[in-house]
C-alpha positions in Angstrom: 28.6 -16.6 27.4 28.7 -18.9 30.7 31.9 -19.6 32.8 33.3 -23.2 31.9 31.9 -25.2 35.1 29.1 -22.3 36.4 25.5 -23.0 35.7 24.1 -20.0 37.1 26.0 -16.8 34.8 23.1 -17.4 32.1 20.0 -17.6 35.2 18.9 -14.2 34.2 18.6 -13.9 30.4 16.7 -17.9 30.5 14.4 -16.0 33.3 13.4 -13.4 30.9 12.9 -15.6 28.1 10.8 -18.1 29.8 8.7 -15.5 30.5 9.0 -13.9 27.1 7.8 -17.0 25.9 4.9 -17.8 28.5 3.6 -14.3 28.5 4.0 -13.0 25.1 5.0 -15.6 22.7 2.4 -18.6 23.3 -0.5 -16.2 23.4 -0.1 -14.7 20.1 0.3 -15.1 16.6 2.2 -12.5 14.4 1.7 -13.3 10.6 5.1 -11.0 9.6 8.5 -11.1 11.1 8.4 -7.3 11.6 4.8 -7.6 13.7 6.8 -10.0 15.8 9.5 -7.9 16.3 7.4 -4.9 17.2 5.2 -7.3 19.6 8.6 -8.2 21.3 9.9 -4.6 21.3 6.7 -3.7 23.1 6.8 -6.5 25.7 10.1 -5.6 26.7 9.5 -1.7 26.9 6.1 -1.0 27.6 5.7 -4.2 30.3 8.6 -5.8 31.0 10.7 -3.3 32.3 8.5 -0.3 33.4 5.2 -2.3 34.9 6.3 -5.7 36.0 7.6 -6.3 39.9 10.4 -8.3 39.8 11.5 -10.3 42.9 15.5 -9.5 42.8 14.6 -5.8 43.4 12.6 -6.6 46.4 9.7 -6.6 44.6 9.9 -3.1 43.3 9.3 -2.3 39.6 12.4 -1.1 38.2 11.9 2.4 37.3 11.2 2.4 41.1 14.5 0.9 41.6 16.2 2.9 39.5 14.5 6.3 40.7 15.7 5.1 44.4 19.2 4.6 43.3 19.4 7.9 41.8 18.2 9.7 44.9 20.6 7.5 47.3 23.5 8.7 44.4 22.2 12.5 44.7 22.4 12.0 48.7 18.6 12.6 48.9 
C-alpha cells in the first residue's frame, strides 16, 4: 500500500511485474491455472532472483549480494 501523496513506495513491485509480464507472461501460453502458476513460481525462483543482474545492487545478481552481506556481517 502507497503513502497518500508518494508515487514512488510501489516502484519496485510495478518493476518486477513489468518484467514478469514482458519476459514471462507474453511469451507463453499456459492452458491450466496451475501450469501458470508453476511457470510463474519458476520465473521468480529459478531466474528472477538467482540468475538475473539487477541494477540497484550494482549490478550484482542477488545471491551475490546476499553472499557479500553475509561475509561483511561475519567480519570476513
Amino acid at each position: 500500500m502507497s503513502r497518500r501523496g508518494n508515487c514512488h513506495d510501489n516502484a519496485d513491485g510495478e518493476s518486477f511485474f513489468s518484467s514478469l509480464k514482458r519476459e514471462r507472461i507474453r511469451r507463453r501460453t499456459c492452458k491450466t491455472h496451475e501450469e501458470a502458476r508453476q511457470d510463474v513460481f519458476g520465473y521468480i525462483e529459478m531466474f528472477y532472483n538467482p540468475v538475473r543482474k539487477h541494477v540497484r545492487n550494482g549490478m550484482l545478481l542477488p545471491v551475490e549480494l546476499e553472499r557479500q552481506r553475509i561475509l561483511k556481517a561475519e567480519g570476513v
